[in-house]
SEMILO-944545 format. One record per residue (C-alpha): residue in three letters; x, z, y. Coordinates in steps of 0.05 Angstrom, whole numbers, padded with zeros to 5 digits, always signed. Layout:
AlaXZY;...
***
This chain:
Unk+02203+03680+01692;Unk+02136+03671+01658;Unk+02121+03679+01589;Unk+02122+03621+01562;Unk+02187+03604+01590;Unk+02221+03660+01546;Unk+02190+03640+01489;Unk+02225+03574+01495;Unk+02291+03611+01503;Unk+02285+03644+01434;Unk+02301+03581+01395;Unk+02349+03541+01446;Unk+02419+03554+01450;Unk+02447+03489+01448;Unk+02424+03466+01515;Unk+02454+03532+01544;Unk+02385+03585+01538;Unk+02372+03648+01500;Unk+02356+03667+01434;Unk+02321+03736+01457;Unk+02312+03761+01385;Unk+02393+03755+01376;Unk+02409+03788+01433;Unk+02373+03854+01413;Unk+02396+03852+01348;Unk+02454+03847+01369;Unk+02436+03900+01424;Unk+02411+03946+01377;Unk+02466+03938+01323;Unk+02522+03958+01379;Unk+02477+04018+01393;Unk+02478+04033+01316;Unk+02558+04028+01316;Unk+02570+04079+01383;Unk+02520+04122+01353;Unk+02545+04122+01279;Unk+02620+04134+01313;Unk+02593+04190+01359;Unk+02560+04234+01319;Unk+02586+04220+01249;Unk+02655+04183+01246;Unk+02695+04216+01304;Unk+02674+04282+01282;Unk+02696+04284+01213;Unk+02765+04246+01241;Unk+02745+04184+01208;Unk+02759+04147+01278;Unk+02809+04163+01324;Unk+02791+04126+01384;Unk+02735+04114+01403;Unk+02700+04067+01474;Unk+02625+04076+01476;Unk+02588+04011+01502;Unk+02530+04034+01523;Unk+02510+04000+01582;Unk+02562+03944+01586;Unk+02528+03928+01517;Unk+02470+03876+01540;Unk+02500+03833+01591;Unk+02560+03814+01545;Unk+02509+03807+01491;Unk+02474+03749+01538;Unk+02554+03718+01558;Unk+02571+03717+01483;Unk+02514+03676+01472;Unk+02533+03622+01507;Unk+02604+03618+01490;Unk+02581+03564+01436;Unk+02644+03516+01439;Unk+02695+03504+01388;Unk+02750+03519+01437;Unk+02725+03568+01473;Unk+02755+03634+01477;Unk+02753+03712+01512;Unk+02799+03759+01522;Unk+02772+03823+01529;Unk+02785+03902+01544;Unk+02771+03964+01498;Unk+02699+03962+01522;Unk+02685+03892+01495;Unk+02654+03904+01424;Unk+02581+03880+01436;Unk+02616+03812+01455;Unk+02646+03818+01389;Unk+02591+03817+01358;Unk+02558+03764+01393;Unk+02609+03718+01371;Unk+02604+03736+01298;Unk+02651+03781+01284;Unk+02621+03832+01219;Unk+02603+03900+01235;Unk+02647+03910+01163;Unk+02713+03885+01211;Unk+02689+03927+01264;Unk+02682+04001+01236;Unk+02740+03985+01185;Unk+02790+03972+01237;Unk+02772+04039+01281;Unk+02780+04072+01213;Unk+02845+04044+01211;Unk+02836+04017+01145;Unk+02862+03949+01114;Unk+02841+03877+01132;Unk+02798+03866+01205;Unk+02834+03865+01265;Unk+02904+03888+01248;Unk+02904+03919+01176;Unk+02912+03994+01202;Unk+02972+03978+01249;Unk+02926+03982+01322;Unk+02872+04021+01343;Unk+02804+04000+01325;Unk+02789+03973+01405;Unk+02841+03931+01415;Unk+02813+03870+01377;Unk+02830+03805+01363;Unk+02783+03739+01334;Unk+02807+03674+01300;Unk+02745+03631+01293;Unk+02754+03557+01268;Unk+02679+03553+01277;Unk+02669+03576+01353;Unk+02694+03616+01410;Unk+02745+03670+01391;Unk+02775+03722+01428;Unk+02842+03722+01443;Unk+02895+03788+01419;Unk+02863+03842+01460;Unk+02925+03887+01499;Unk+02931+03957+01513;Unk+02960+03960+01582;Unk+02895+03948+01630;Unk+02897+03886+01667;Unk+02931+03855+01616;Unk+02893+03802+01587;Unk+02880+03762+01656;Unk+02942+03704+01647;Unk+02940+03694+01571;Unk+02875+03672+01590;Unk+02890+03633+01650;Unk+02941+03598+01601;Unk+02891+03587+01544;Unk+02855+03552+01609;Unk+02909+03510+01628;Unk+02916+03495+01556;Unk+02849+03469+01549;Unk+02862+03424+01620;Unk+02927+03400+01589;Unk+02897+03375+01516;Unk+02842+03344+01556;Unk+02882+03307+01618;Unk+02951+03303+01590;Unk+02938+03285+01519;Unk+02867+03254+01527;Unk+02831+03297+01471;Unk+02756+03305+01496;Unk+02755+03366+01444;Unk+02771+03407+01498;Unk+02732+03377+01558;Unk+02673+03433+01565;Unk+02714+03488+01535;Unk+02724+03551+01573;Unk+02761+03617+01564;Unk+02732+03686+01599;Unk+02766+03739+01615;Unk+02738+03805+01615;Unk+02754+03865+01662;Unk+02725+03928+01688;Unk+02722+03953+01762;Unk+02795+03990+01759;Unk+02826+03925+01721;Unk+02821+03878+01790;Unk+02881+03929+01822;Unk+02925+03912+01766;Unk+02979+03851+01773;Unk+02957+03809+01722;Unk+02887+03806+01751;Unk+02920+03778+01819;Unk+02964+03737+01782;Unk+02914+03697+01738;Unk+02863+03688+01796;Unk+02925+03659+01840;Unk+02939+03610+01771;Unk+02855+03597+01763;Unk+02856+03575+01840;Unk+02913+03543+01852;Unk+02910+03502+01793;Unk+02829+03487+01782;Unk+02833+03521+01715;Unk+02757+03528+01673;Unk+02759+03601+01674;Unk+02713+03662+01682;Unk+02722+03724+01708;Unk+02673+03772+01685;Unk+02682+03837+01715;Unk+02638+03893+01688;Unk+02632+03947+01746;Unk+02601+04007+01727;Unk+02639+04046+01795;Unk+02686+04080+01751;Unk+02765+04070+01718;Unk+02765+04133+01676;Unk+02739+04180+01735;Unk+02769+04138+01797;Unk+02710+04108+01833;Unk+02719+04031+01842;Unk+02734+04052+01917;Unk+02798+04064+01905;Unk+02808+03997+01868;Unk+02784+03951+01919;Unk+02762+03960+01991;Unk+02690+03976+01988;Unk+02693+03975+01909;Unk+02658+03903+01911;Unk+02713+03853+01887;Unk+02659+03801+01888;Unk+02643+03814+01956;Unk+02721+03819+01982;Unk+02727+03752+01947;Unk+02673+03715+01987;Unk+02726+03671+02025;Unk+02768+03664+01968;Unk+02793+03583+01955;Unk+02769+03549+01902;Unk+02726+03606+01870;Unk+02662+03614+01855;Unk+02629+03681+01866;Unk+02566+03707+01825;Unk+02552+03780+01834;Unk+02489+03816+01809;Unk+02454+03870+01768;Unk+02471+03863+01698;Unk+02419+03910+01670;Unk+02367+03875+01683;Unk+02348+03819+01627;Unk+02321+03777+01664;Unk+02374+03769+01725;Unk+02434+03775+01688;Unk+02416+03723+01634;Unk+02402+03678+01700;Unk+02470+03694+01729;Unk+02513+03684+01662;Unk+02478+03623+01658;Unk+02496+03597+01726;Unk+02562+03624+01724;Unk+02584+03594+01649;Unk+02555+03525+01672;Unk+02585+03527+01734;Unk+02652+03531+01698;Unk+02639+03485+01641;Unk+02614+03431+01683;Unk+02656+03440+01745;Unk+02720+03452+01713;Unk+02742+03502+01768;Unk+02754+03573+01760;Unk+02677+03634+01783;Unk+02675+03694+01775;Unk+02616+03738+01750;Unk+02615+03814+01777;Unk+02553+03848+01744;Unk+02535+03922+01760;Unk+02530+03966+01690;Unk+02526+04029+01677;Unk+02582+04069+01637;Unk+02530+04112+01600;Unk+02583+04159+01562;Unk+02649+04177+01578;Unk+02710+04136+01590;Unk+02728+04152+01515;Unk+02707+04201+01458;Unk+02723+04256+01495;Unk+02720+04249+01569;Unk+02656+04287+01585;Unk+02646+04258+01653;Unk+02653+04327+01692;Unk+02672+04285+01748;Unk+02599+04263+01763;Unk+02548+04297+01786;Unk+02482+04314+01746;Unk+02447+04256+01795;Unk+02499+04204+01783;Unk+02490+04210+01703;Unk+02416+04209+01709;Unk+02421+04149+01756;Unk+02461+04120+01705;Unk+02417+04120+01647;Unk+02355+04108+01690;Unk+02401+04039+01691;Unk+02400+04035+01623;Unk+02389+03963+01584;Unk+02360+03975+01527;Unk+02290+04003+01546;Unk+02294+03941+01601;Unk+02301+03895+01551;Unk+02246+03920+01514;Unk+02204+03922+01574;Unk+02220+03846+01577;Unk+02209+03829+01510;Unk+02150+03871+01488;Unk+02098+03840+01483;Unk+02116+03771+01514;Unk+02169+03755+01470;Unk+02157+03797+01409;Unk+02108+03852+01378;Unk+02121+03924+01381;Unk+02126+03918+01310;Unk+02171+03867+01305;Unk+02223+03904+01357;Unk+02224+03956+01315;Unk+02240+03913+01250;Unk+02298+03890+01298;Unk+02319+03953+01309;Unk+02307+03981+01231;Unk+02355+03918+01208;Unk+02409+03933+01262;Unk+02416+04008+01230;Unk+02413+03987+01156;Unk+02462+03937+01174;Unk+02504+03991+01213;Unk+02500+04040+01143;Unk+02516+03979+01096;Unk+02583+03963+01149;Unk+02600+04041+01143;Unk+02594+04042+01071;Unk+02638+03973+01059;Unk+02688+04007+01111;Unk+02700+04069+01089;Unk+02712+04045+01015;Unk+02764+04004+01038;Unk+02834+04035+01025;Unk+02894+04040+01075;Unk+02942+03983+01076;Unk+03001+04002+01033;Unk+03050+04036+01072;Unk+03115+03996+01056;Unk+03074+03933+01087;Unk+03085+03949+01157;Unk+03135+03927+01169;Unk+03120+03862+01147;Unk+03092+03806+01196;Unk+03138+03831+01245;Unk+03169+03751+01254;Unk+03147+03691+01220;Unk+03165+03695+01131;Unk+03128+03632+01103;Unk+03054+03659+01103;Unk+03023+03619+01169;Unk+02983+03654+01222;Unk+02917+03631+01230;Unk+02917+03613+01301;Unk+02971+03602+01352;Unk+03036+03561+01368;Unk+03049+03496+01332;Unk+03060+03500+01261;Unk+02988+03527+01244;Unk+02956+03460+01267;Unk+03002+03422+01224;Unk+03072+03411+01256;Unk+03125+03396+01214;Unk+03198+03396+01249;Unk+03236+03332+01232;Unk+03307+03339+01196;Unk+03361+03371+01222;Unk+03427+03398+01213;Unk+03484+03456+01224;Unk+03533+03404+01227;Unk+03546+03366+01293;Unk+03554+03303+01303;Unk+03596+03296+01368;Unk+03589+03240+01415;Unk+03617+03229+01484;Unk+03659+03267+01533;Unk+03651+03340+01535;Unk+03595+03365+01572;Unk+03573+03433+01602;Unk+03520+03485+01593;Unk+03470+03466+01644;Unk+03471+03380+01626;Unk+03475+03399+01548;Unk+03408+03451+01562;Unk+03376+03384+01600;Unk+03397+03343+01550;Unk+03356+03378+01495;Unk+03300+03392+01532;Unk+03293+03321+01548;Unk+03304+03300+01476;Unk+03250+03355+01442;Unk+03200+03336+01501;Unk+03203+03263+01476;Unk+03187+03276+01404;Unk+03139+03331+01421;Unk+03088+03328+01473;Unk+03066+03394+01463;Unk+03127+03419+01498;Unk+03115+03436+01568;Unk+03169+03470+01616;Unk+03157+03513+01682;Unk+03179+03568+01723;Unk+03199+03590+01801;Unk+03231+03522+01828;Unk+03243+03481+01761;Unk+03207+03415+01784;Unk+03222+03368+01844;Unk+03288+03430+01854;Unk+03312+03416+01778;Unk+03316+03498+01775;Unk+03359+03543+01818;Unk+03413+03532+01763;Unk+03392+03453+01765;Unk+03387+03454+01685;Unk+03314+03422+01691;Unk+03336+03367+01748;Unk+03307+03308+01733;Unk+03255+03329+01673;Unk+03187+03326+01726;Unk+03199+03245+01748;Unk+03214+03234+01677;Unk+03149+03274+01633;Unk+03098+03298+01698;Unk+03076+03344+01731;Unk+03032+03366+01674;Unk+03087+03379+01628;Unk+03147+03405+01685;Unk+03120+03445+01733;Unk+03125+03501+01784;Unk+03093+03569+01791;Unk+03071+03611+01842;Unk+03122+03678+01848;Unk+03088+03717+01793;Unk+03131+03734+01731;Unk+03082+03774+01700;Unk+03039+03710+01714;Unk+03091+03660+01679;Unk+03099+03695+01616;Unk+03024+03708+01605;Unk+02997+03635+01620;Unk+03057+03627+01580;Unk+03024+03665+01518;Unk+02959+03633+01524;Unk+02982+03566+01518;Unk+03013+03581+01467;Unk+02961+03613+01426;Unk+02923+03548+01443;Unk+02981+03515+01406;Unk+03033+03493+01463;Unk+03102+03514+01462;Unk+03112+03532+01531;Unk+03184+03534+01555;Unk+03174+03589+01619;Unk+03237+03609+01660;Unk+03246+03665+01690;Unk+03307+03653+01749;Unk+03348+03706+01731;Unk+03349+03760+01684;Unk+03326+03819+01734;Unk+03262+03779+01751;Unk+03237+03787+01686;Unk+03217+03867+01704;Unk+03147+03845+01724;Unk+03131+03817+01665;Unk+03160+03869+01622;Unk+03086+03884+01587;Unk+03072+03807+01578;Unk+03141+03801+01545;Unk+03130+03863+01501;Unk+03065+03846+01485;Unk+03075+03783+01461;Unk+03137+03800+01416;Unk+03089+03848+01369;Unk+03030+03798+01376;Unk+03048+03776+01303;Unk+03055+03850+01278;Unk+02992+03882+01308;Unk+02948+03824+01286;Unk+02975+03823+01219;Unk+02989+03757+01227;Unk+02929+03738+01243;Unk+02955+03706+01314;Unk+03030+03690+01340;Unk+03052+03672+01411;Unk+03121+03625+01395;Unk+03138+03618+01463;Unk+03208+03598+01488;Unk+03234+03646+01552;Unk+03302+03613+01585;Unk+03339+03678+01628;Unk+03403+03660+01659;Unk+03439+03721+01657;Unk+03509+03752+01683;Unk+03554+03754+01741;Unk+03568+03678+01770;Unk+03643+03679+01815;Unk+03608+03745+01843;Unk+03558+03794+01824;Unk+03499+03843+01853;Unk+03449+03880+01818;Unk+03390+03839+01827;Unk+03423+03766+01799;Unk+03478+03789+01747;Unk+03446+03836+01697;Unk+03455+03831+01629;Unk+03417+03878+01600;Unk+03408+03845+01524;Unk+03397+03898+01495;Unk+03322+03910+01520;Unk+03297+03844+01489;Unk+03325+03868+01422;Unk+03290+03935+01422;Unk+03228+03898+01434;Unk+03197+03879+01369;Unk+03182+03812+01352;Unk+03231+03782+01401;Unk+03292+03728+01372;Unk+03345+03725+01418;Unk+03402+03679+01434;Unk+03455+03695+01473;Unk+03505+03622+01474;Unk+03581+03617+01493;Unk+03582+03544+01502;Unk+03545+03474+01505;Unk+03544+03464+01425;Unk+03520+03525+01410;Unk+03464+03520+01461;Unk+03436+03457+01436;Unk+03436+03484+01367;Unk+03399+03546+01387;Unk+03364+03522+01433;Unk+03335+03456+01389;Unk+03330+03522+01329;Unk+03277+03555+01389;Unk+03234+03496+01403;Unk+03219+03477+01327;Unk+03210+03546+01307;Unk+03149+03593+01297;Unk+03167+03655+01337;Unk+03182+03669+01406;Unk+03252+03666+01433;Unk+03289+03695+01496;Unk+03346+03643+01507;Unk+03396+03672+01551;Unk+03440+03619+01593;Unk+03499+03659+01621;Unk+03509+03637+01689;Unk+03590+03634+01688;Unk+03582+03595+01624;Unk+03543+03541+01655;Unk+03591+03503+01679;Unk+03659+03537+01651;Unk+03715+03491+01626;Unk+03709+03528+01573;Unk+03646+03529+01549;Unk+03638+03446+01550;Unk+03633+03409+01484;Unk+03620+03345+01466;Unk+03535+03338+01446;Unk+03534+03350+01379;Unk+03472+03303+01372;Unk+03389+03291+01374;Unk+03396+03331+01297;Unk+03435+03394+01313;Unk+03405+03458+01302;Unk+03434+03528+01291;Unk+03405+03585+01246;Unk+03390+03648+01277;Unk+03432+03709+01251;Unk+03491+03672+01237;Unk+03557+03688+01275;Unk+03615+03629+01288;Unk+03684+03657+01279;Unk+03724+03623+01335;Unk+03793+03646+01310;Unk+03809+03677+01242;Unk+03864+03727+01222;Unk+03878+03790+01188;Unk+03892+03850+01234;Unk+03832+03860+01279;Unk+03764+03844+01279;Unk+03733+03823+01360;Unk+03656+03820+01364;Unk+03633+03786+01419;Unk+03581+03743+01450;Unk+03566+03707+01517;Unk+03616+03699+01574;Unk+03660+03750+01543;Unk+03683+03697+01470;Unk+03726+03650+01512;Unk+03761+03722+01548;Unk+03768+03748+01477;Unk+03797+03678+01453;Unk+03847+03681+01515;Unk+03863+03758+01493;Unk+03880+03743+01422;Unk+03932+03701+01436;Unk+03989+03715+01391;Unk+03953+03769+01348;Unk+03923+03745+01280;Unk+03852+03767+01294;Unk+03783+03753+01272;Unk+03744+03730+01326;Unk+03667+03730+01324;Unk+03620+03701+01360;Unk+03545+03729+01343;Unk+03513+03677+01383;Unk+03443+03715+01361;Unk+03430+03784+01380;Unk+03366+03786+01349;Unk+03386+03768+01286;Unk+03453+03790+01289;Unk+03505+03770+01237;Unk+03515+03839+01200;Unk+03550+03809+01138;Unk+03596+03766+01176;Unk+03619+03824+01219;Unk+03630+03868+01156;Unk+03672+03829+01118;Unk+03710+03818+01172;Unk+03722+03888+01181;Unk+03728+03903+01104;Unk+03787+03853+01111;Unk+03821+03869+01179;Unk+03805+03945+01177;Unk+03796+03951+01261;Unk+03743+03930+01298;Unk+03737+03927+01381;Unk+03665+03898+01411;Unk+03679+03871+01474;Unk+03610+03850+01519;Unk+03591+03850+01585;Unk+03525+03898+01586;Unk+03533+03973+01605;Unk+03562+04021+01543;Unk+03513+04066+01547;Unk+03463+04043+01491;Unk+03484+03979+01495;Unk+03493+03927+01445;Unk+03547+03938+01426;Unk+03533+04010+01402;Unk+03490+03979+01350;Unk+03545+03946+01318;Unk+03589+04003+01323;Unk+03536+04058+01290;Unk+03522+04001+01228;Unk+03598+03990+01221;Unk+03612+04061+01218;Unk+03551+04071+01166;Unk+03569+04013+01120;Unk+03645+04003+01124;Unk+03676+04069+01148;Unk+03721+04081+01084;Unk+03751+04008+01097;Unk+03772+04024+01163;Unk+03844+04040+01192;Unk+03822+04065+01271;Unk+03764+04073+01305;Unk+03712+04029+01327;Unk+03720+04014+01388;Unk+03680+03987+01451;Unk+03703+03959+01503;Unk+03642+03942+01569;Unk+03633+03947+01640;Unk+03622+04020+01658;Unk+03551+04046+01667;Unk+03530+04013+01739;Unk+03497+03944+01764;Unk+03537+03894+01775;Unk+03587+03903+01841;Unk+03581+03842+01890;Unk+03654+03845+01919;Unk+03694+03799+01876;Unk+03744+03845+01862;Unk+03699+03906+01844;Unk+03666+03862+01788;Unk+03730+03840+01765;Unk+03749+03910+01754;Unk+03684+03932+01717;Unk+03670+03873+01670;Unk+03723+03862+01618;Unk+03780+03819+01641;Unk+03829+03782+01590;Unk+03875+03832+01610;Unk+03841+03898+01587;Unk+03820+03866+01529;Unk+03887+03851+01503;Unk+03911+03926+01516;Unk+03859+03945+01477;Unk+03874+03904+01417;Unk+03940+03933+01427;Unk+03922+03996+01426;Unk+03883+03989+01372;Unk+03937+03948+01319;Unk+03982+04012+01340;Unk+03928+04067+01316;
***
């Protein structure tokens, strides 16, 4: 590249070239930062965590750069702060967040390296995980997003947009790596996989990750991807490659990835002091080094000496001024985190509906019946089919939901009726449903993912989890309202891969509202409550329930929503109070005959009715829980330990709990109907209990 060519890069980044003297400001200023951290901050325990960048630093300098469009959007790794600052994040945000202090990232609630970026004005980067491998299908979604508002809904907003996702050597082992590159390729998605090798995940060469430690090269014959692989230390080649690479993707619409070779110049963290290499390997390493390259580049045929050194002089001062403005701002009041935790009036800035202006028509508690009683499964359909209608930002999908209708046949019909775009299957990835799941949604979807049955949802325990304390750990700066449907439960039979219940985990996971229905009403209520709402929801569908006599009602019409946190009593009375939920109300109901008993129904775990439970128990002085989960920590223990604490004096026996006994779910008939609760042990222990 001849000189005069860079010096036509310096001033044009519209058309997709480099401004030179940004990137080593910008190069210099992330040097400042490690440095300042390093030597200053982390010593006097001013920042706990720290991720030197040196040597990833340049090369996601140069891919920042280009990242110019309004919808574009990254999702990095703890690495990623020069790409930070590319994008325009302040140094101020930067150093006050790895102090821990209030405002940037997350107002003191997550470490200083796990970042996150709302930018009206450009590209922003997405809420940064912990777990590695972790940000691959939120991104993939955000991509599917940006393919859905374009083909679907015909906004050309989003026709060159692109998200990136960025990963190290040891990330491309993980299951969300596989999972999004199966989504990107399968489904022509406009993403970029930039994978920043530098041979090491901690101290684990890259051999270890992938055969040969090349991913780029194993990928060769990959479908539908486009490889670039290359040295990203030079200035030169890897500005040529990110070029190539983010045009490729804007342009083409189809998924590349970029694999550049970096050097990890310091440790893994703070205070990893590389004793795993060898004196030649570190020295090899920082002969690799970026900086002095770029200078070599620059100096003289961009720049003066001189006027490097100005660059460098204004990237320290501006470092010192960022300290200074971080380190005088206080901690975030302590009784304020716990705030944020679910949506309380203030809006997020970026994700799900509501912040772009959604306003959910009228409804009501009160149903309006129509027609012959229906069941579980057609009244589920039925709402669907309704809120899809009135709200084409609603999109459903999951293992066998389209041409199939779902395994459970509650989404039969919805493809011929909105699309493929909007009902559609995935490949047999949970992890990979509830992450694309969480990036459409932060590019303001409401994605309505199932997951088959309640035991498939292990794989994408960390994509559930970290979506739930999105709100919280980004102080509300991004939300995730997604919308998970779990049949749960035995069905005529059970085993203990399709029956689990297992509740209980969704409620210990912050962040999560969760619904656990009886019957058709109540699951059009909730369900219609889940779809116009502003956080995300796990909506259990019991699978006896589905079609249970029982549990059909009439449809309680279009208008019919149910609050969270409030309980139905299905049966009053005076002498015992029966908390329930799921398959086991209509066994209570059955049990109760002939005893004047409160029933409840909680209907929401996740709020759960507290008041309505107590003053039932204030007035019937027993209590019995009755629910199909394991006792051992379940649910139903909950209830128990805030009876006991709030209404012990007012109490005439015991609380007592009544469950299936700590083991999966028994396939013979006749073993599950000894372990789950049967009409008939209920009722002896409502006995039992009016005799105490």
């Amino acid at each position: 590249m001849g000189q005069s060519v860079i010096k036509t890069h310096r001033h044009n980044t519209a058309d997709g070239q480099i401004d030179w003297p940004k990137a080593a400001y910008y190069l210099h200023l992330s040097r400042a930062l490690d440095e300042m951290e390093e030597n200053r901050l982390v010593p006097e325990k001013k920042v706990l965590y720290q991720f030197s960048a040196r040597g990833h630093d340049m090369a996601q300098i140069l891919l920042g750069l280009q990242l110019t469009g309004a919808h574009d959007a990254i999702c990095g790794y703890y690495r990623s702060r020069p790409i930070l600052l590319s994008l325009g994040v302040e140094p101020v945000d930067i150093l006050g967040s790895a102090m821990g202090r209030a405002g940037g990232y997350s107002d003191g609630r997550d470490i200083g390296v796990v970042f996150n970026y709302p930018n009206p004005n450009g590209a922003s980067a997405l809420p940064m995980c912990g777990g590695v491998g972790a940000q691959y299908t939120p991104t993939a979604g955000w991509t599917q997003a940006l393919n859905y508002y374009t083909n679907t809904l015909g906004n050309n907003e989003y026709a060159k947009a692109i998200g990136v996702v960025l990963g190290g050597d040891g990330s491309v082992a993980s299951n969300g790596f596989w999972a999004a590159l199966t989504a990107a390729t399968t489904q022509s998605l406009p993403m970029l996989f930039y994978i920043e090798d530098n041979g090491y995940g901690i101290s684990v060469p890259s051999t270890f990750q992938t055969p040969g430690g090349n991913i780029a090269a194993n990928l060769a014959s990959w479908k539908n991807l486009r490889i670039f692989d290359g040295d990203g230390c030079g200035p030169e080649t890897a500005a040529q490659l990110i070029q190539e690479a983010v045009t490729f993707v804007r342009e083409q619409r189809l998924p590349a990835m970029l694999r550049l070779t970096v050097p990890r110049l310091q440790g893994h963290s703070f205070q990893d002091t590389q004793a795993y290499k060898s004196a030649d390997t570190v020295r090899a390493e920082w002969a690799r080094d970026p900086l002095p390259r770029l200078r070599d580049y620059l100096v003289p045929a961009v720049m003066s000496a001189d006027e490097w050194g100005s660059i460098e002089a204004k990237a320290r001062q501006d470092a010192e001024t960022a300290r200074e403005a971080a380190e005088a701002r206080p901690v975030a009041e302590p009784t304020t985190v716990t705030h944020n935790l679910f949506f309380s009036g203030e809006m997020q800035k970026m994700g799900g509906q509501h912040c772009t202006g959604y306003i959910a028509p009228k409804s009501s508690d009160v149903p309006e019946p129509s027609g012959a009683r229906i069941n579980m499964v057609t009244a589920i359909r039925k709402t669907l089919d309704h809120e899809m209608s009135i709200n084409e930002r609603v999109v459903v999908f999951g293992e066998d939901i389209g041409p199939k209708g779902g395994v459970h046949a509650v989404t039969l019909g919805l493809q011929d009726k909105f699309g493929h775009d909007r009902v559609f299957d995935t490949s047999l990835s949970e992890e990979g449903i509830i992450g694309r799941a969480v990036g459409m949604a932060l590019a303001g979807l409401v994605p309505v993912p199932e997951i088959q049955f309640r035991k498939y949802a292990e794989p994408a325990t960390e994509q559930l989890n970290d979506c739930g304390t999105m709100r919280w750990r980004t102080n509300n700066r991004f939300a995730a309202p997604i919308i998970v449907r779990m049949p749960i439960g035995f069905f005529k039979c059970g085993d203990p891969w399709h029956s689990q219940t297992n509740e209980v985990a969704f409620v210990h996971q912050p962040g999560w509202k969760v619904a656990v229905p009886s019957n058709a009403e109540d699951a059009v209520g909730l369900l219609r409550t889940s779809l116009r709402g502003n956080d995300p929801v796990i909506f259990f569908e019991h699978r006896a329930m589905l079609d249970h006599a029982w549990a059909r009602r009439p449809y309680p019409g279009d208008h019919f929503a149910l609050p969270f946190g409030k309980a139905k009593f299905t049966r009053t009375g005076t002498d015992i109070t029966i908390v329930t939920w799921g398959a086991m109300v209509h066994r209570c109901e059955e049990a109760a005959e002939g005893v004047s008993a409160d029933v409840i129904d909680l209907r929401t775990l996740m709020p759960w009715d507290q008041d309505a439970v107590l003053t039932s128990v204030r007035k019937t002085r027993r209590c019995l829980i009755v629910h199909e989960d394991l006792g051992t920590a379940g649910f139903g223990a909950e209830i128990a330990a805030v009876v006991a604490d709030k209404a012990f004096m007012d109490l005439d026996a015991p609380v007592s709990r009544l469950t299936m006994p700590d083991i999966p779910s028994p396939h013979n008939p006749v073993l599950l109907d000894w372990a789950v609760p049967s009409v008939e042990r209920i009722a002896n222990r409502i006995a039992e209990l009016l005799e105490f």
